[in-house]
N, C-alpha and C positions, 0 to 999 in steps of 0.2 A: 504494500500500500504506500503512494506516494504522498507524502508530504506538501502542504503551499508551504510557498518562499519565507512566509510569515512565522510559522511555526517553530519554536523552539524549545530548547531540553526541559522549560518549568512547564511548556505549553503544548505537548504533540497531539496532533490534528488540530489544530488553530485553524482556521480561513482567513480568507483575506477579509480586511475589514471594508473593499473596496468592490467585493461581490452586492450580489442582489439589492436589497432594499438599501444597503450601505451605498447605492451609487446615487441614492436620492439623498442621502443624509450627506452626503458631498458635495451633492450640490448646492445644499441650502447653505451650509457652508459657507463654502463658495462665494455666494451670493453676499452674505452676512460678511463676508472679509473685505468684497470689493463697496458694499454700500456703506462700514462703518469709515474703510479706510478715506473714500473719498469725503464723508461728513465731516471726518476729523481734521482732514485736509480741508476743507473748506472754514471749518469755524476756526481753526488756529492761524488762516492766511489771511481771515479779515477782520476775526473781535474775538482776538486769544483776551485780551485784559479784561472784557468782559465776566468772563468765567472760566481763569484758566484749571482749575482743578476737574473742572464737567468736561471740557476740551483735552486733555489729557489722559481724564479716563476714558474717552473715545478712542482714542488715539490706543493707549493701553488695550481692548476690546478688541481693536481692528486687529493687531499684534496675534491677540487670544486668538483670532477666529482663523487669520493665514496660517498660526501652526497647525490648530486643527483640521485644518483643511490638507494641509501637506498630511500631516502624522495619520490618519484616515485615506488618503489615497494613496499614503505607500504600501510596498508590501515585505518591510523587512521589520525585524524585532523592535529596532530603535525606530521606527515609523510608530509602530503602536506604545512605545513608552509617549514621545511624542506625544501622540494623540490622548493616552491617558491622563499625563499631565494638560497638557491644554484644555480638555473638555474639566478637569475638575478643576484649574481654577476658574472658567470659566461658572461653573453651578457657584461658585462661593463667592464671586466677584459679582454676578447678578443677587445672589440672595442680602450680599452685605449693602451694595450699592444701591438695590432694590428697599432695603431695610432704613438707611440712611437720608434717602430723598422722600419716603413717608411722613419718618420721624421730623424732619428737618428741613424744610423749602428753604429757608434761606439760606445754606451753607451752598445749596446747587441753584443758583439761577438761571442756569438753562439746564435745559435734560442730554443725557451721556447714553449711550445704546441700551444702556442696565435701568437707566432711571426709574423705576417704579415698576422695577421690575420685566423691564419691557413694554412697559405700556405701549408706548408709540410703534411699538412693531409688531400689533399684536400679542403679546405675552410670547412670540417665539422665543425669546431669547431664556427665557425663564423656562421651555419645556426641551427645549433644544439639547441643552446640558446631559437632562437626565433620558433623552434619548439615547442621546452619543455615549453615557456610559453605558445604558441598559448591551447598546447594540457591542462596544467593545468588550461587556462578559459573556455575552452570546457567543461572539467569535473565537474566544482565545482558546477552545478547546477542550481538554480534561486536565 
Protein backbone atom coordinates (compact mmCIF):
# COMPACT_ATOMS: atom_id res chain seq x y z
CA UNK A 1 0.00 0.00 0.00
CA UNK A 2 1.37 3.21 -1.19
CA UNK A 3 1.62 6.04 0.88
CA UNK A 4 0.74 10.38 -0.06
CA UNK A 5 3.78 12.46 -0.04
CA UNK A 6 2.12 13.85 3.18
CA UNK A 7 2.27 11.09 5.20
CA UNK A 8 4.71 10.60 7.98
CA UNK A 9 6.27 8.18 10.66
CA UNK A 10 3.80 9.94 13.70
CA UNK A 11 1.05 9.93 10.79
CA UNK A 12 0.83 6.74 8.18
CA UNK A 13 -1.96 6.98 5.70
CA UNK A 14 -2.26 10.61 6.13
CA UNK A 15 -3.91 12.38 2.77
CA UNK A 16 -3.28 15.07 1.31
CA UNK A 17 -4.98 17.80 2.83
CA UNK A 18 -5.38 19.38 -0.77
CA UNK A 19 -7.62 16.30 -1.97
CA UNK A 20 -11.53 16.44 -2.06
CA UNK A 21 -13.54 18.90 -0.11
CA UNK A 22 -9.99 20.22 1.05
CA UNK A 23 -9.78 21.91 -2.54
CA UNK A 24 -12.77 24.12 -1.60
CA UNK A 25 -11.37 24.97 1.84
CA UNK A 26 -8.28 26.33 -0.30
CA UNK A 27 -9.97 28.19 -2.00
CA UNK A 28 -11.80 30.06 0.54
CA UNK A 29 -8.55 30.52 1.80
CA UNK A 30 -7.30 31.63 -0.84
CA UNK A 31 -9.75 34.11 -1.39
CA UNK A 32 -9.47 35.36 2.50
CA UNK A 33 -5.45 35.92 1.93
CA UNK A 34 -5.97 37.99 -1.30
CA UNK A 35 -9.11 40.09 0.17
CA UNK A 36 -7.47 40.71 3.62
CA UNK A 37 -4.16 41.33 2.15
CA UNK A 38 -5.31 43.99 -0.32
CA UNK A 39 -7.69 45.70 2.70
CA UNK A 40 -4.71 45.91 4.73
CA UNK A 41 -2.93 47.28 1.85
CA UNK A 42 -5.29 49.77 1.36
CA UNK A 43 -6.07 51.04 4.91
CA UNK A 44 -2.22 51.29 5.98
CA UNK A 45 -1.50 53.24 2.36
CA UNK A 46 -4.05 55.95 3.04
CA UNK A 47 -5.26 56.23 7.03
CA UNK A 48 -2.70 53.93 8.81
CA UNK A 49 -2.84 56.95 11.83
CA UNK A 50 -6.38 56.52 11.95
CA UNK A 51 -6.40 53.08 13.45
CA UNK A 52 -3.18 51.71 13.28
CA UNK A 53 -3.54 48.61 15.64
CA UNK A 54 -7.18 47.58 13.47
CA UNK A 55 -4.72 48.04 10.31
CA UNK A 56 -2.03 45.84 11.56
CA UNK A 57 -4.14 43.21 12.72
CA UNK A 58 -5.35 43.18 9.12
CA UNK A 59 -2.35 43.19 7.98
CA UNK A 60 -1.21 40.22 10.71
CA UNK A 61 -4.72 38.14 9.37
CA UNK A 62 -3.79 38.43 5.73
CA UNK A 63 -0.16 36.83 6.84
CA UNK A 64 -2.42 34.12 8.87
CA UNK A 65 -4.43 33.38 5.90
CA UNK A 66 -1.30 33.01 2.97
CA UNK A 67 0.25 30.52 5.28
CA UNK A 68 -2.67 28.73 5.46
CA UNK A 69 -3.25 28.79 2.23
CA UNK A 70 0.20 27.55 1.36
CA UNK A 71 0.41 24.90 4.48
CA UNK A 72 -3.12 23.31 3.15
CA UNK A 73 -2.04 23.18 -0.60
CA UNK A 74 1.16 21.41 0.03
CA UNK A 75 1.80 18.11 0.29
CA UNK A 76 4.68 17.48 2.43
CA UNK A 77 4.82 17.20 6.54
CA UNK A 78 6.19 20.77 7.03
CA UNK A 79 3.08 21.81 4.75
CA UNK A 80 0.61 20.51 7.28
CA UNK A 81 2.73 21.74 10.44
CA UNK A 82 2.24 24.81 8.59
CA UNK A 83 -1.06 24.72 8.09
CA UNK A 84 -1.78 23.52 11.70
CA UNK A 85 -0.11 26.36 13.16
CA UNK A 86 -1.70 28.92 10.81
CA UNK A 87 -5.32 27.75 11.10
CA UNK A 88 -4.83 27.63 15.13
CA UNK A 89 -3.67 30.95 15.59
CA UNK A 90 -5.94 31.82 13.25
CA UNK A 91 -9.26 30.39 15.73
CA UNK A 92 -7.48 32.31 18.80
CA UNK A 93 -6.79 35.48 16.90
CA UNK A 94 -10.54 35.79 15.65
CA UNK A 95 -11.85 34.51 19.15
CA UNK A 96 -9.53 37.08 21.02
CA UNK A 97 -10.00 39.81 18.51
CA UNK A 98 -13.49 38.99 18.14
CA UNK A 99 -13.73 39.18 22.01
CA UNK A 100 -11.87 42.46 22.35
CA UNK A 101 -14.00 44.73 19.71
CA UNK A 102 -17.22 43.49 21.62
CA UNK A 103 -15.96 44.27 24.96
CA UNK A 104 -14.31 47.50 23.78
CA UNK A 105 -15.22 49.80 20.58
CA UNK A 106 -13.16 52.22 21.21
CA UNK A 107 -9.67 50.66 21.54
CA UNK A 108 -10.73 49.52 17.48
CA UNK A 109 -12.06 52.37 15.43
CA UNK A 110 -12.23 50.61 12.46
CA UNK A 111 -12.95 46.90 12.03
CA UNK A 112 -9.73 44.34 11.22
CA UNK A 113 -10.87 40.88 9.23
CA UNK A 114 -11.47 39.25 13.11
CA UNK A 115 -13.44 42.36 14.39
CA UNK A 116 -16.55 40.93 15.98
CA UNK A 117 -15.78 38.15 15.07
CA UNK A 118 -16.02 38.36 11.48
CA UNK A 119 -18.82 40.02 11.26
CA UNK A 120 -18.20 41.92 8.11
CA UNK A 121 -17.43 38.70 6.29
CA UNK A 122 -20.17 36.81 7.38
CA UNK A 123 -18.97 35.10 10.57
CA UNK A 124 -16.53 33.09 7.82
CA UNK A 125 -13.76 33.97 9.58
CA UNK A 126 -14.84 32.65 12.87
CA UNK A 127 -16.11 29.04 11.37
CA UNK A 128 -13.23 28.90 8.83
CA UNK A 129 -10.75 28.08 11.65
CA UNK A 130 -12.45 25.30 13.15
CA UNK A 131 -13.08 23.86 9.61
CA UNK A 132 -9.49 23.98 8.73
CA UNK A 133 -8.65 22.20 11.92
CA UNK A 134 -11.73 19.66 11.97
CA UNK A 135 -10.41 18.83 8.08
CA UNK A 136 -6.45 18.72 9.01
CA UNK A 137 -7.50 15.77 11.88
CA UNK A 138 -9.45 14.07 9.22
CA UNK A 139 -6.53 13.85 7.10
CA UNK A 140 -3.56 13.03 9.17
CA UNK A 141 -4.27 9.41 9.22
CA UNK A 142 -3.89 6.98 12.37
Amino acid sequence: MSEHPDADARHPGARPTSSGPGRVLIAVYAIFALSATARAGVQIATSFSEAPVAYLLSAFAAVVYILATIGLAGSSPGHRTVAWVAVGIELVGVLAVGTLTAVDTTDFPADTVWSLYGRGYGFVPLVLPIIGLWWLRRTRGR
